[in-house]
Backbone as a printed PyTorch tensor [residue, N CA C, xyz], in Angstrom:
tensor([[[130.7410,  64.4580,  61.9410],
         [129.4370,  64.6820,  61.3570],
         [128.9120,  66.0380,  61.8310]],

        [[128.3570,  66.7630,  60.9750],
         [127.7740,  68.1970,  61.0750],
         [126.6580,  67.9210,  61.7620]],

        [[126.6030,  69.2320,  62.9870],
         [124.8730,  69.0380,  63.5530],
         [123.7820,  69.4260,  62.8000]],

        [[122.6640,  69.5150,  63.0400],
         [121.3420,  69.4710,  62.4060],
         [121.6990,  71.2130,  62.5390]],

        [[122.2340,  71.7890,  63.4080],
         [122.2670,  73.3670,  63.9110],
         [122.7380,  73.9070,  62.8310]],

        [[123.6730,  73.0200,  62.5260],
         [124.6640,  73.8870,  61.3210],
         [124.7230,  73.5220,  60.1650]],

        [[123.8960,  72.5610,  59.8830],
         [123.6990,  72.4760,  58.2990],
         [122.3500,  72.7840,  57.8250]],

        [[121.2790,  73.0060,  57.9540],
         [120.3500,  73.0900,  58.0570],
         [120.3780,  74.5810,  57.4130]],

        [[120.8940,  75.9910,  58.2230],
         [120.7490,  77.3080,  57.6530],
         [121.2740,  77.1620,  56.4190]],

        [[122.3290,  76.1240,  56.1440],
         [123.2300,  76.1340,  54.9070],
         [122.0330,  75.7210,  53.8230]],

        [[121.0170,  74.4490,  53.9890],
         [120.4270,  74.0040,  53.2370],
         [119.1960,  75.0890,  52.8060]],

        [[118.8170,  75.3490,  53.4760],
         [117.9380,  76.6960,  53.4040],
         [118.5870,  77.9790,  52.6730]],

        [[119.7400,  78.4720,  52.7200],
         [120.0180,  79.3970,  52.2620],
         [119.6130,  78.8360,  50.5040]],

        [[120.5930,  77.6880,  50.2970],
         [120.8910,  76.8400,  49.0860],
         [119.2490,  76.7950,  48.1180]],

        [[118.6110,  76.1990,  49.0660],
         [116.8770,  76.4140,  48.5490],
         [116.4660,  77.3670,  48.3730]],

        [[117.3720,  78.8790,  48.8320],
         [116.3680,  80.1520,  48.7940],
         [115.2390,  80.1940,  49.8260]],

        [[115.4870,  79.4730,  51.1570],
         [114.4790,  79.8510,  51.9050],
         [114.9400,  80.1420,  53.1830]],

        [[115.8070,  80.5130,  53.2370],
         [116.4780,  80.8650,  54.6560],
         [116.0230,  82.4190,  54.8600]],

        [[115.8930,  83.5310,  54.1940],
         [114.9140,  84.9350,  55.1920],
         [113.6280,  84.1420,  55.1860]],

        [[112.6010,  83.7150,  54.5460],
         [111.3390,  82.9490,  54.9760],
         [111.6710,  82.3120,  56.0040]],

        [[112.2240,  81.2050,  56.4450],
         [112.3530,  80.7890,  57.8720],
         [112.9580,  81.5440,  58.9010]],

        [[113.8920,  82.2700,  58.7360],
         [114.0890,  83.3860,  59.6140],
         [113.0260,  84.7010,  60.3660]],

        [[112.3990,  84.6680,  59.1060],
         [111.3900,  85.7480,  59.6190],
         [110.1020,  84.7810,  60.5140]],

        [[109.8120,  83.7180,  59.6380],
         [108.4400,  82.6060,  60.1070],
         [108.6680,  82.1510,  62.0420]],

        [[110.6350,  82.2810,  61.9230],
         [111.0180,  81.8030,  63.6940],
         [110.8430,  83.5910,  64.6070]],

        [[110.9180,  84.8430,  63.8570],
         [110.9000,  85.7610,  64.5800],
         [109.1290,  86.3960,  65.1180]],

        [[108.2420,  85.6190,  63.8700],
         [107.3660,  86.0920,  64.0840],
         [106.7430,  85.0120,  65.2240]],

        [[107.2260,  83.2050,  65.1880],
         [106.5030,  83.0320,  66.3430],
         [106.7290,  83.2850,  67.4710]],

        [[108.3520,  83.5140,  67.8490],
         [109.1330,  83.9900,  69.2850],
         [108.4200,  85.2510,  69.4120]],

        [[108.0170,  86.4500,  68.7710],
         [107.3340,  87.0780,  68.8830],
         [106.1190,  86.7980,  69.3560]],

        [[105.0640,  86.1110,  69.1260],
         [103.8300,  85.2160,  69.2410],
         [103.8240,  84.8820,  70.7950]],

        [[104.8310,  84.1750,  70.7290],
         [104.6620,  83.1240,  72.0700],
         [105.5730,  84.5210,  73.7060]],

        [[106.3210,  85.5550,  73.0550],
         [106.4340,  86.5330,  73.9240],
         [105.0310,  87.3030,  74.5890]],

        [[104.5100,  87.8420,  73.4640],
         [102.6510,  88.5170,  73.6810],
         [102.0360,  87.3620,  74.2480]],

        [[101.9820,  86.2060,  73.9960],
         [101.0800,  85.6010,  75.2070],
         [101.5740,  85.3110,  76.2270]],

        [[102.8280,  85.2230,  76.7400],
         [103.5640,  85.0620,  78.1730],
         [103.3200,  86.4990,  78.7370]],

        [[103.6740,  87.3030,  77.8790],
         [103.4760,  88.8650,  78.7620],
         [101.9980,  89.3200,  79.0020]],

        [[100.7850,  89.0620,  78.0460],
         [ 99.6380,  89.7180,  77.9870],
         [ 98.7220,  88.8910,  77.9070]],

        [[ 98.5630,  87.4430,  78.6570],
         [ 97.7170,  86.3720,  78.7800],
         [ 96.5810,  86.6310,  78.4490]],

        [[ 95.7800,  88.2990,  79.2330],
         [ 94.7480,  88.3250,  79.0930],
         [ 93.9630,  88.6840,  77.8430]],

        [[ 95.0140,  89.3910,  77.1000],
         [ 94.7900,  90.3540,  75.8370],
         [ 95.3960,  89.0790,  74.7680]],

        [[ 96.0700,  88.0610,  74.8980],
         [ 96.1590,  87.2060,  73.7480],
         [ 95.7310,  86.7770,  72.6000]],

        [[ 94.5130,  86.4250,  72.9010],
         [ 92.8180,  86.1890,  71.8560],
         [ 93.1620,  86.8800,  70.8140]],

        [[ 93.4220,  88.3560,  71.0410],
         [ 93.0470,  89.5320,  70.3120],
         [ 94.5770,  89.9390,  69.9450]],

        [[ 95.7900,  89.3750,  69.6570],
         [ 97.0710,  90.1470,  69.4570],
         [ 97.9910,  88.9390,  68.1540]],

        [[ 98.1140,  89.1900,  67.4430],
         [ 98.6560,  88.0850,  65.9790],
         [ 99.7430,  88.6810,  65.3530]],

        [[100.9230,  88.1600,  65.7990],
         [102.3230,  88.6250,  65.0490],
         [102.2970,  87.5470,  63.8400]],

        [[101.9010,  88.8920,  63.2970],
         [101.3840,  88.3230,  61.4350],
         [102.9040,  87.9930,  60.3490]],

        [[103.8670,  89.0320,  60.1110],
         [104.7140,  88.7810,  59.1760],
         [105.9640,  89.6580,  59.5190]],

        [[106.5490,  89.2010,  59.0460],
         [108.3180,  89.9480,  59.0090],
         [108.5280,  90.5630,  57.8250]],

        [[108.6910,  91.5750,  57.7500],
         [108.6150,  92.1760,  55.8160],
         [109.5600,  92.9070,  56.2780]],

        [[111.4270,  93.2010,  55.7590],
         [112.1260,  94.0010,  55.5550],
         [112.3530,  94.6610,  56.7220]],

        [[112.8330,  93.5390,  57.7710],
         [113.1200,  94.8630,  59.1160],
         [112.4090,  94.8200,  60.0620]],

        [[110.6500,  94.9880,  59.2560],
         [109.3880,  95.5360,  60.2140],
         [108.4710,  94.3600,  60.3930]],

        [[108.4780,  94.2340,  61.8680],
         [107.4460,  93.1050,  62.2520],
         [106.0960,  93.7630,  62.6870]],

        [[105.1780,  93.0590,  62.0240],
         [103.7000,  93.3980,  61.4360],
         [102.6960,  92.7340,  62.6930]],

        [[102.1860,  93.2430,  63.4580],
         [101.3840,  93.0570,  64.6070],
         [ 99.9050,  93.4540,  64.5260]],

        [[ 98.8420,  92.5250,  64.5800],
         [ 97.4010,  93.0010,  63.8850],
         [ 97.1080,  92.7750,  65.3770]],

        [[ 96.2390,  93.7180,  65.7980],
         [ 95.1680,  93.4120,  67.1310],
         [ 93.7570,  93.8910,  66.9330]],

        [[ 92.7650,  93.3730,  67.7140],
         [ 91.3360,  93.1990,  67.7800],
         [ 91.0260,  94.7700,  68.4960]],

        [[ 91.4420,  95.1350,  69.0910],
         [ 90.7700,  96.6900,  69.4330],
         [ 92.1880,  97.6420,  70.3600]],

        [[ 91.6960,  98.6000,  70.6580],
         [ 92.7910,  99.5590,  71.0210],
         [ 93.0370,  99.6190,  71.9490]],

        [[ 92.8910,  98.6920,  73.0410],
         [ 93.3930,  98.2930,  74.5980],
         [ 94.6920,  97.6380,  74.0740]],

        [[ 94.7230,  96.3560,  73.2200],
         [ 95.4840,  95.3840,  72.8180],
         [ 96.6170,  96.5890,  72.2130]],

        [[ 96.1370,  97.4350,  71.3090],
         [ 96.9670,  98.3580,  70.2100],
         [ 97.8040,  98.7470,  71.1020]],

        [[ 97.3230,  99.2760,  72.2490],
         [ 98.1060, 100.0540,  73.4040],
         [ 98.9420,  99.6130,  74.5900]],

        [[ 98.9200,  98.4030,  74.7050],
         [ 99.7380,  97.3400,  75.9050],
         [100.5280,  96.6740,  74.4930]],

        [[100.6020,  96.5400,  73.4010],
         [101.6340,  96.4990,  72.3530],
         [102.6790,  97.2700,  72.2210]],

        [[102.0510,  98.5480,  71.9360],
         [102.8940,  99.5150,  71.5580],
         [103.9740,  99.8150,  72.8940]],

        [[103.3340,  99.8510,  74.2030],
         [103.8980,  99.8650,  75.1470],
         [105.1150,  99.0510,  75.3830]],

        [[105.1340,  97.5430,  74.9320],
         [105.6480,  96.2660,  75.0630],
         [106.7540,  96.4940,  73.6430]],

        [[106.5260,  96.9330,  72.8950],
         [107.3480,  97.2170,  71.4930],
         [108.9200,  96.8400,  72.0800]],

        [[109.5500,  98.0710,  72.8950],
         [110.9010,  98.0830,  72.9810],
         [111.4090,  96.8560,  73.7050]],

        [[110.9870,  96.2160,  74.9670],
         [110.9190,  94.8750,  75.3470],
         [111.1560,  93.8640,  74.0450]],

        [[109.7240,  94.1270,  73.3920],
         [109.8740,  92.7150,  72.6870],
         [110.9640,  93.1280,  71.3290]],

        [[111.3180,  94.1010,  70.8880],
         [112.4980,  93.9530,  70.0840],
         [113.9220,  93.4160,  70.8250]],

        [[114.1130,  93.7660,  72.0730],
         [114.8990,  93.3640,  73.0980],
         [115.0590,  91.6380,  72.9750]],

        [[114.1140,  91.3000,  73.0260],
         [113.6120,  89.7790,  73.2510],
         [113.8510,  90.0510,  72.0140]],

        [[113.7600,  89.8300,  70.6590],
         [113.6540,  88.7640,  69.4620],
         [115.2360,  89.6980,  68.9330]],

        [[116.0970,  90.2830,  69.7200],
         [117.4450,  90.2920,  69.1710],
         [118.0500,  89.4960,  70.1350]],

        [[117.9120,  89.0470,  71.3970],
         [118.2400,  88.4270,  72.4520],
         [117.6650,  86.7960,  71.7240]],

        [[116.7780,  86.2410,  71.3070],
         [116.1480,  85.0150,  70.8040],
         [116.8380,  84.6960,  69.6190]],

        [[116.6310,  85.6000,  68.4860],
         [116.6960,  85.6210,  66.7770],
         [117.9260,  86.0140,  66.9070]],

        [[119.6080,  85.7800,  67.1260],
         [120.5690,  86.6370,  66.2970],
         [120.9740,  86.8260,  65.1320]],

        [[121.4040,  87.6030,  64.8360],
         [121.6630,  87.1710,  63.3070],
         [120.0980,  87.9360,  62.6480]],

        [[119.1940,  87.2730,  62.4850],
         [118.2070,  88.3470,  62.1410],
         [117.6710,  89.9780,  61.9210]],

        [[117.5660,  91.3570,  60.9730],
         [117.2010,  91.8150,  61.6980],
         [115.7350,  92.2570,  61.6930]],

        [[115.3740,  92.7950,  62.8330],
         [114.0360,  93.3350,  63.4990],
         [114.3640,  95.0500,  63.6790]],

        [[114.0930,  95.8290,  62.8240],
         [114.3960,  96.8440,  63.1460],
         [113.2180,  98.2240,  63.4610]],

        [[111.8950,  97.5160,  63.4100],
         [110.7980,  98.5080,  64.2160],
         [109.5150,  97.3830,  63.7780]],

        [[108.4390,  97.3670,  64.6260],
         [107.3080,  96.7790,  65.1600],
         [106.1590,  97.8840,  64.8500]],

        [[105.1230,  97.7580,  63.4320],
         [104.1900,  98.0720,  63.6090],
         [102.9680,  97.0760,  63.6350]],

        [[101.7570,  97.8960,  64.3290],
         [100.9790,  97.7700,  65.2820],
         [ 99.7230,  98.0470,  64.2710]],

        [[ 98.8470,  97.3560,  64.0690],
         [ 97.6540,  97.6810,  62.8670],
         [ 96.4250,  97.4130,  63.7660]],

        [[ 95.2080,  97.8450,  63.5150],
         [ 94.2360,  97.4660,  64.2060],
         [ 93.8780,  96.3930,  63.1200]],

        [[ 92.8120,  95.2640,  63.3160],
         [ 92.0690,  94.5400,  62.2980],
         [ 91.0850,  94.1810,  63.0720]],

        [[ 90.0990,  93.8440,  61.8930],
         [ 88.6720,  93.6910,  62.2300],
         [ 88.2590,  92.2810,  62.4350]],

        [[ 89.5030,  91.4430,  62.3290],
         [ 89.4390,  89.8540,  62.3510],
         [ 89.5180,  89.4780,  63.7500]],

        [[ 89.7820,  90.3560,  64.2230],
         [ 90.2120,  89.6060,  66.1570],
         [ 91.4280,  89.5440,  66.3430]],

        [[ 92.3230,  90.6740,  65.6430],
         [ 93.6940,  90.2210,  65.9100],
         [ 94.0680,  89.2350,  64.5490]],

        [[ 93.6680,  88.8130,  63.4490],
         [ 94.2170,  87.4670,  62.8380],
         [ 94.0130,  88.2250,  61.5920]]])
């Protein structure tokens, strides 16, 4: 019997939704990296979407913008080390007026 591991990408591909779940698992390993690394700045930091490569990072003001950008090469490190198979090939950084969201 096949594991849940390995049939599962198959069923997803089959549905047409396997880059949507691929990107939906890079953006929360992303997510849950910024709040282990930047507890304090969390509130304010939202790994929003995976579009073509580029993972889309909204933050609440330019302290957050700047302990991101800093953290960039790390966290691509981390989500090719997490995500294989995926790719992540540059991290931009947007300000928003939502709080990060």
């Amino acid at each position: 019997m096949d594991s849940l591991r390995s049939v599962l990408p198959k069923i997803l591909a089959k549905r047409g939704l396997k880059e949507h779940a691929e990107a939906a698992l890079v953006v929360h390993k992303a997510q849950l990296f910024l709040e282990s690394v930047l507890p304090t700045l969390s509130s304010g930091i939202h790994a929003e979407k995976l579009e073509r490569g580029t993972l889309m990072i909204a933050v609440a003001n330019s302290i957050a913008a700047q302990e991101c950008q800093q953290l960039s090469g790390r966290l691509l490190e981390h989500l090719k080390a997490e995500c294989p198979g995926v790719a992540v090939a540059e991290i931009r950084i947007r300000r928003s007026l939502e709080r990060g969201k």
